[in-house]
C-alpha positions in Angstrom: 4.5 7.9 31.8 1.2 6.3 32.1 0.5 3.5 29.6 -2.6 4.7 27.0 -6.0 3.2 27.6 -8.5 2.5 25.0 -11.0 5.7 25.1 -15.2 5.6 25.6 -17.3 7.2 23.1 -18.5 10.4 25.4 -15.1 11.5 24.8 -15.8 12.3 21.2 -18.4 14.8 19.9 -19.4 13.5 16.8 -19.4 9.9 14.9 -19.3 9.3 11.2 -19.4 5.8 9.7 -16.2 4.9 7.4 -16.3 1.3 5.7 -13.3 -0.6 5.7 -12.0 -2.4 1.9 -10.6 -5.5 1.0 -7.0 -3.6 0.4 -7.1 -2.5 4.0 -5.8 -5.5 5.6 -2.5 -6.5 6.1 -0.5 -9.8 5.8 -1.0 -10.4 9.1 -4.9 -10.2 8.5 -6.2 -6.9 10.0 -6.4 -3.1 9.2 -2.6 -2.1 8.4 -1.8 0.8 11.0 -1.0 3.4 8.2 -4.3 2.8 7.0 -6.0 4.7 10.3 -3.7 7.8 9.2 -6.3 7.7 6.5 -9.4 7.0 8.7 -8.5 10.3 10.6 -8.0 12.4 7.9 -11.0 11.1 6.0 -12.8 11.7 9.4 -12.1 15.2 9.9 -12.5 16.5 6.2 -16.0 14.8 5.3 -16.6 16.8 8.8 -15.1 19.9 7.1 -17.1 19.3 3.9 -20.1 18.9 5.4 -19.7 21.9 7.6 -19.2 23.9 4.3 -16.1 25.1 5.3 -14.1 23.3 2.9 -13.9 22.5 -1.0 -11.0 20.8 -1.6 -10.8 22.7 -5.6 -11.6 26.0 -4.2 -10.8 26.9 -0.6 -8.9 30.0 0.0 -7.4 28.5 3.6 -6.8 24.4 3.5 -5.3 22.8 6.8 -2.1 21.0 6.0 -1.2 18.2 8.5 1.7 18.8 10.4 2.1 16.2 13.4 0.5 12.9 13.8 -0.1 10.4 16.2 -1.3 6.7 17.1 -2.3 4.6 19.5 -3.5 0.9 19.1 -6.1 -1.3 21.3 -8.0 -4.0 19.6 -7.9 -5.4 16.0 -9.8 -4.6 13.1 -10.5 -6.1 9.6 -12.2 -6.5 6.7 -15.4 -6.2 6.5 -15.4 -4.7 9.6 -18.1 -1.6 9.6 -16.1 1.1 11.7 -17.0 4.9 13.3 -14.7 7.5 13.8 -15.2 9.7 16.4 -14.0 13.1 16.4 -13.7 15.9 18.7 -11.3 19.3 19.0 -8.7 19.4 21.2 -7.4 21.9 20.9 -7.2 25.6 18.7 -5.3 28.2 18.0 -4.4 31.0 16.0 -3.3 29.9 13.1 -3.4 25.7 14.2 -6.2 23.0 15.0 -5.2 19.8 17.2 -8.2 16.4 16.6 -8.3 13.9 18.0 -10.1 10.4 16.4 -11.3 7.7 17.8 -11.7 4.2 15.9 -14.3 2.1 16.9 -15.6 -1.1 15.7 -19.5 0.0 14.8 -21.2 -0.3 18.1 -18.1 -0.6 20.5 -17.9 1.3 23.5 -14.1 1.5 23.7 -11.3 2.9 21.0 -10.0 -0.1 19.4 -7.4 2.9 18.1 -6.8 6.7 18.9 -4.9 9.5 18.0 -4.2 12.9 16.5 -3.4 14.9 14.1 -2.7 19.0 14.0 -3.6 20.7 11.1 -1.6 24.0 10.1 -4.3 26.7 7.9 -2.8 28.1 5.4 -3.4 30.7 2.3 -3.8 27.8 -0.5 -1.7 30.2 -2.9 1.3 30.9 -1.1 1.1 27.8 1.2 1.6 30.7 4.2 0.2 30.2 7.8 -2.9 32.2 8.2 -5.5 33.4 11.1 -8.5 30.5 11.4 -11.3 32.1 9.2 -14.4 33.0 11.3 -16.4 29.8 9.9 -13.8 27.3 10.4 -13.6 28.5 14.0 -17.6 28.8 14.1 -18.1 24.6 12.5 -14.8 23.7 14.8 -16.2 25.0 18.2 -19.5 22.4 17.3 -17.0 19.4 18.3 -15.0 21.0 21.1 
């Protein structure tokens, strides 16, 4: 298996800026690793709000994440001013695969990349259900 390289920016679609806190860091003095978990998600939604295919109160369908991964290239810290890139990978019926790229604001190269597949899902019975027609419409603007 081939070792994972740090990733350029043309791989990604679109770039949204994402500031980094104090609480971020770790002991060890940069961003803790389970703190990019949150960097994707907060990624993808704002790209979901914006799109207007999402309100978090009110949504019929809401994406619930079902697989994650991670891969790590460069430091960051506090008060680092970050982008996230994101693009889609990949969709199906019912199921959307990201991918996010971390950059530090400026960089050419991933300092961390990953994924993360969201399941839809009918917000009342928490059942898988068919992407609606403007999710798959705001989705197909980042493939």
């Amino acid at each position: 298996m081939d070792r994972p390289q740090p990733r350029p920016r043309g791989d990604f679609r679109l770039f949204l800026p994402i500031g980094t806190r104090w609480m971020d860091n770790d002991v060890y003095g940069h961003i803790n690793n389970v703190t990019y978990y949150s960097f994707f998600d907060t990624a993808v939604n704002r790209y979901l709000m914006d799109s207007g295919v999402l309100d978090i109160a009110r949504s019929p369908v809401i994406g619930l994440v079902v697989e994650t991964g991670c891969h790590y290239f460069a430091s960051l810290a506090f008060p680092d001013d970050i982008e996230a890139g994101i693009r889609l990978a990949r969709m199906g019926n019912t199921s959307v695969r990201y991918e996010v790229g971390i950059f530090k604001k400026g960089a050419e190269l991933t300092a961390a990349h990953g994924h993360f597949v969201h399941v839809y899902v009918d917000q009342a019975s928490r059942r898988p259900v068919p992407l609606p027609g403007e999710l798959r419409r705001a989705l197909e603007k980042i493939a």
